[in-house]
TORBA-266113 format. One line per 10 residues: number of its first residue (from 0); their letters; for each residue x, y, z of C-alpha. Coordinates in Angstrom, 3 decimals, m for minus. Each point is the difference from the previous one (the first is absolute). Layout:
! TORBA-266113
NUM) A) X Y Z  ...
! end
This chain:
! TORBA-266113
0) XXXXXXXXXX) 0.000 0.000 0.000  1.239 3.457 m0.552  0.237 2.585 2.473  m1.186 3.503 m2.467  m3.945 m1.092 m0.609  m0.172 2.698 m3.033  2.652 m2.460 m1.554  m2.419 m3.029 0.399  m2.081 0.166 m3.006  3.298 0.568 m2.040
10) XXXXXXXXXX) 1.579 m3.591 1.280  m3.446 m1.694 m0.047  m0.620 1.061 m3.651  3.930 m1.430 m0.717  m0.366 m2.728 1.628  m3.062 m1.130 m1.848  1.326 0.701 m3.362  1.374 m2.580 m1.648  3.857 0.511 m0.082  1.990 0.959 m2.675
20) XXXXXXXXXX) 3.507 0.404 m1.291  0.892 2.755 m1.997  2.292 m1.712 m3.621  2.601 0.706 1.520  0.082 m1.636 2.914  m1.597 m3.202 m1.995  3.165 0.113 m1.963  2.603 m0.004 2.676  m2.008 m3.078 2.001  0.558 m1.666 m3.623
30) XXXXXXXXXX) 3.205 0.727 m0.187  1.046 m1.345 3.304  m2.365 m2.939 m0.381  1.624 m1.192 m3.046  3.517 0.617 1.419  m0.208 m1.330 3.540  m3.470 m1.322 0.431  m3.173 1.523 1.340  0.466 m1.800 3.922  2.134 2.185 1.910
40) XXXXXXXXXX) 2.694 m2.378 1.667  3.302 m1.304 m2.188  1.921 1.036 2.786  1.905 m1.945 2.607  0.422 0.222 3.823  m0.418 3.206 2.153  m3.889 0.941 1.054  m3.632 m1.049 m1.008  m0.464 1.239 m3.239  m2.933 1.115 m1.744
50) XXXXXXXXXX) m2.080 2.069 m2.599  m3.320 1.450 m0.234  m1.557 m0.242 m3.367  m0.337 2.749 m2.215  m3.829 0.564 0.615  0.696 0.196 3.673  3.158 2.520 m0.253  m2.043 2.197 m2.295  m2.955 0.423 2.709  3.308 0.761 2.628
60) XXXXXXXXXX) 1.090 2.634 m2.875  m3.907 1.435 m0.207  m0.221 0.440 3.498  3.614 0.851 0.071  m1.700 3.130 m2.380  m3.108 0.756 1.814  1.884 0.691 3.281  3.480 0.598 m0.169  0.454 2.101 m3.166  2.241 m2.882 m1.219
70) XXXXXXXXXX) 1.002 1.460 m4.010  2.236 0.895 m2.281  2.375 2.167 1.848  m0.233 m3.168 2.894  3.036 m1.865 1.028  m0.519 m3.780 0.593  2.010 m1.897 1.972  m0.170 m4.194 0.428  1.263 m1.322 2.599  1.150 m3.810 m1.040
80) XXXXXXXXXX) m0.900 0.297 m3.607  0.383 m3.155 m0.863  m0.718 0.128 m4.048  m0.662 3.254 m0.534  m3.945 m0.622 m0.571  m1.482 3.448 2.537  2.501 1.995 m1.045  m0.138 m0.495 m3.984  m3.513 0.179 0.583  m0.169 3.771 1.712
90) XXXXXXXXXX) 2.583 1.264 m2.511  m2.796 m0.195 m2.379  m3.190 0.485 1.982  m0.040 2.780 1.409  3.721 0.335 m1.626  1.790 0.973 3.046  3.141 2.155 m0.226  2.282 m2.319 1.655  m0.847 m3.904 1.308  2.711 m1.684 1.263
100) XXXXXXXXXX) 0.219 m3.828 1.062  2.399 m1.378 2.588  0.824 m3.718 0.560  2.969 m1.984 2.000  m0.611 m3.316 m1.844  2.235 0.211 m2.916  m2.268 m2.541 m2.378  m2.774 2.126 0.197  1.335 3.121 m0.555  1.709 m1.299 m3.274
110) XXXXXXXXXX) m3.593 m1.293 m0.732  m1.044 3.602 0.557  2.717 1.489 m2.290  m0.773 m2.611 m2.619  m3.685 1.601 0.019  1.096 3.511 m0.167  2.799 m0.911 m2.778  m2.769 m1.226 m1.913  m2.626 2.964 0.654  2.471 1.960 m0.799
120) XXXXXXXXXX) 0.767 m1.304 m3.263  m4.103 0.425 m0.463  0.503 3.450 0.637  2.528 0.612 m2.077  m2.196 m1.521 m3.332  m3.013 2.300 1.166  2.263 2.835 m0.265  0.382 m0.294 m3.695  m3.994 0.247 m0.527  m1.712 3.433 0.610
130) XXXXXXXXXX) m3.701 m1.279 m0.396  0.019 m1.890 3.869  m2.883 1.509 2.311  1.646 0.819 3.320  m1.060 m3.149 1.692  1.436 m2.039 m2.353  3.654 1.662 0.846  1.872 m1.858 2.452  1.450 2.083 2.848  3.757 m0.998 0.702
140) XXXXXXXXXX) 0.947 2.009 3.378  0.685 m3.124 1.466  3.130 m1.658 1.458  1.020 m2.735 2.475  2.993 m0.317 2.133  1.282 m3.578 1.828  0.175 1.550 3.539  m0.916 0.451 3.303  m2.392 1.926 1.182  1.014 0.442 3.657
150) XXXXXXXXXX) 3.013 1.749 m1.704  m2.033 3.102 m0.281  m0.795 2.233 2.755  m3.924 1.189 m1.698  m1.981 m0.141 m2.598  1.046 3.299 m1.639  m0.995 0.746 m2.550  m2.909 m2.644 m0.606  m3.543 1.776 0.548  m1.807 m3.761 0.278
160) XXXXXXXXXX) 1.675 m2.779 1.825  m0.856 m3.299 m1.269  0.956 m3.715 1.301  m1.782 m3.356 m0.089  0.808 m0.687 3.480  m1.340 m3.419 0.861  3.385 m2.219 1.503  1.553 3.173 0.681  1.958 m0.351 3.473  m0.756 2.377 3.031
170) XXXXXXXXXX) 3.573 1.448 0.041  m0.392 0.956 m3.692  m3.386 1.943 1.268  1.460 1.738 2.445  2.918 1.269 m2.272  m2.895 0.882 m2.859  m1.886 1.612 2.841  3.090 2.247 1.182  0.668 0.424 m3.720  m3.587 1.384 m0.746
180) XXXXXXXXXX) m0.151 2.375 2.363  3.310 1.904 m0.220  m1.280 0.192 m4.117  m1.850 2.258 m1.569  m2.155 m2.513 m1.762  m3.927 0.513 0.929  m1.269 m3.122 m0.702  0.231 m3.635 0.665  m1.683 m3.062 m2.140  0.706 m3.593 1.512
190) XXXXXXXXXX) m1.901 m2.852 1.431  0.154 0.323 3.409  m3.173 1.235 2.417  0.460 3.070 2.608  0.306 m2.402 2.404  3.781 m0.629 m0.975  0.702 2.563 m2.415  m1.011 2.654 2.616  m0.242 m1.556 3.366  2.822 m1.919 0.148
200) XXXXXXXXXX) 2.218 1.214 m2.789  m0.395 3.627 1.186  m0.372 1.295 m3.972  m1.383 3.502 0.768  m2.592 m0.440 m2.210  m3.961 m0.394 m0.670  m1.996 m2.786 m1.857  m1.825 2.107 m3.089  m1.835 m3.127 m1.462  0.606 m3.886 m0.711
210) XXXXXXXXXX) m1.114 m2.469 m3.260  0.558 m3.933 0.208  2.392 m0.933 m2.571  0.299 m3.311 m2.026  3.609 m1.652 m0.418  1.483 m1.813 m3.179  m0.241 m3.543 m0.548  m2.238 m0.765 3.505  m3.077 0.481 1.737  1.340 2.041 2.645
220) XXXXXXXXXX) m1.101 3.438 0.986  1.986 3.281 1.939  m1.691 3.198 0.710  1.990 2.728 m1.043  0.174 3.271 2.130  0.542 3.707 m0.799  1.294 1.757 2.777  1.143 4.040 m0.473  2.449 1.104 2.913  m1.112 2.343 2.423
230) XXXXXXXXXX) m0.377 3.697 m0.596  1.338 m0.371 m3.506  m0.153 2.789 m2.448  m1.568 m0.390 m2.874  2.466 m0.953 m3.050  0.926 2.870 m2.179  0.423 m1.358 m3.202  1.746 3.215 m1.611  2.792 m0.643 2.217  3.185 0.391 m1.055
240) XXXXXXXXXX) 2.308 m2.818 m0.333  3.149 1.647 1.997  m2.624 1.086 2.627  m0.729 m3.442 1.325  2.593 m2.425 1.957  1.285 m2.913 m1.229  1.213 m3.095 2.163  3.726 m0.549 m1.641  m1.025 m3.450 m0.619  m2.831 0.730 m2.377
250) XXXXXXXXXX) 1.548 3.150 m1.564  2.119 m1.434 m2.690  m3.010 m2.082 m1.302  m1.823 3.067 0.096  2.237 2.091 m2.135  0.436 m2.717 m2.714  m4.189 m0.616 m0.578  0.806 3.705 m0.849  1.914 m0.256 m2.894  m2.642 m1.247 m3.004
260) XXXXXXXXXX) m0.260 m3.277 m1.281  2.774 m0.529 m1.730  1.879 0.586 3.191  m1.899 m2.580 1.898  0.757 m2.817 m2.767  3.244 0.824 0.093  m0.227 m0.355 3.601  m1.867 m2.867 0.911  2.231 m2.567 m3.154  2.780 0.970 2.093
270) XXXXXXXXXX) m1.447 m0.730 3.362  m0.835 m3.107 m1.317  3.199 m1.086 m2.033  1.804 0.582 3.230  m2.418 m2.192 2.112  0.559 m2.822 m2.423  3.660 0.251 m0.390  0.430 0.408 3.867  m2.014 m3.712 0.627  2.116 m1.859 m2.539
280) XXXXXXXXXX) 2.159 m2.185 1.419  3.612 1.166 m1.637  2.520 m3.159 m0.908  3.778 m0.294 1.200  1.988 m1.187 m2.998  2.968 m1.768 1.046  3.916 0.683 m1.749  0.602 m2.502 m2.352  3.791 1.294 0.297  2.700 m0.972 1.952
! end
């Protein structure tokens, strides 16, 4: 239930509707689909791992609009990003300015590079044709790093904090939590209730609204939660760029989605060529001489 009734008939009426993905955002979930499947795991070790379907991230994103201003000047960050699906996803609906994926297991974020190489590439063919309708474009200010995020100290510059949170362990919480509110970020979008996120995680913020979500591949359900941190000010979206902090861990990731395109497939090959050559096992050959 959310908490501003004159924004009730606006989430009932969205709710009802039935959802709908701009071309877009059809064409990325293709693209990954035919590259790495459409079941979110191929990933090894480290904590549960999961996916809500596209339907059910695209009623988070339409709720995400109706009450937190989430758009194009928004900056997205996912917190274990596994494949890259939520983040590919809001860089072309609503088309935020900067949505950035994190991940510590190495297999996944490769996966996630391997979408974005091959998005990417899409891009790159639309480019050439001028008679696209803007939803057709696909947005490509995305970028994921191999990392940790207990490395930063907030979540400067990121306007929406995002993480699929089931499995996560309490320490990690309480880091997130100290991490959230030192940050300028004003709102929150994971899977936990008030009970933990607020209570006993101490996140200074307040539940705006929750939907029940569907996962990949299963029958099982999460409710996903839309907090907004206390007393935040609403999100200027004229802002200027050197006007708004940046953790050093995200900055350099920010600064390259900045440079076009062509900059960005540049980018991401080379991320990628370096991943590969770095897991190959190098042979010793032995002298033949005396």
């Amino acid at each position: 239930v959310c908490d501003r009734a004159h924004d009730a008939k606006a989430e009932a009426d969205f709710i009802k509707a039935k959802v709908s993905l701009q071309p877009n955002v059809k064409k990325v979930y293709s693209i990954v689909s035919n590259k790495t499947g459409s079941i979110g795991g191929n990933g090894h070790g480290g904590a549960i791992y999961g996916e809500t379907t596209s339907a059910s991230l695209q009623k988070i994103i339409g709720l995400m609009k109706t009450h937190t201003g989430f758009n194009q000047s928004s900056r997205f960050i996912d917190v274990g990003s596994g494949l890259g699906k939520p983040n590919l996803h809001v860089a072309q609906d609503p088309g935020v300015t900067f949505s950035y994926g994190i991940e510590m297991e190495k297999v996944r974020w490769m996966l996630s590079m391997h979408n974005l190489h091959h998005v990417l590439k899409h891009a790159e063919v639309q480019a050439e044709s001028k008679t696209l309708e803007p939803e057709e474009l696909i947005g490509f200010n995305c970028f994921f790093t191999h990392g940790d995020i207990t490395e930063a100290s907030s979540f400067n510059p990121f306007t929406h904090v995002y993480m699929f949170d089931i499995g996560f362990p309490p320490k990690l919480f309480e880091k997130l939590s100290e991490m959230f509110n030192r940050s300028s970020s004003s709102y929150l979008i994971c899977y936990h209730p008030p009970r933990l996120i607020i209570d006993r995680y101490k996140f200074w913020v307040e539940l705006l609204c929750q939907k029940n979500t569907t996962m990949h591949g299963s029958s099982e359900n999460h409710i996903g939660y839309i907090y907004r941190r206390k007393n935040a000010r609403p999100i200027r979206g004229t802002q200027r760029k050197k006007n708004i902090p940046c953790d050093p861990l995200f900055k350099e990731s920010w600064e390259q989605v900045q440079m076009g395109l062509d900059h960005m497939c540049e980018l991401v090959d080379k991320k990628l060529s370096t991943a590969l050559e770095s897991g190959r096992v190098k042979r010793c050959r032995t002298s033949t001489s005396m």
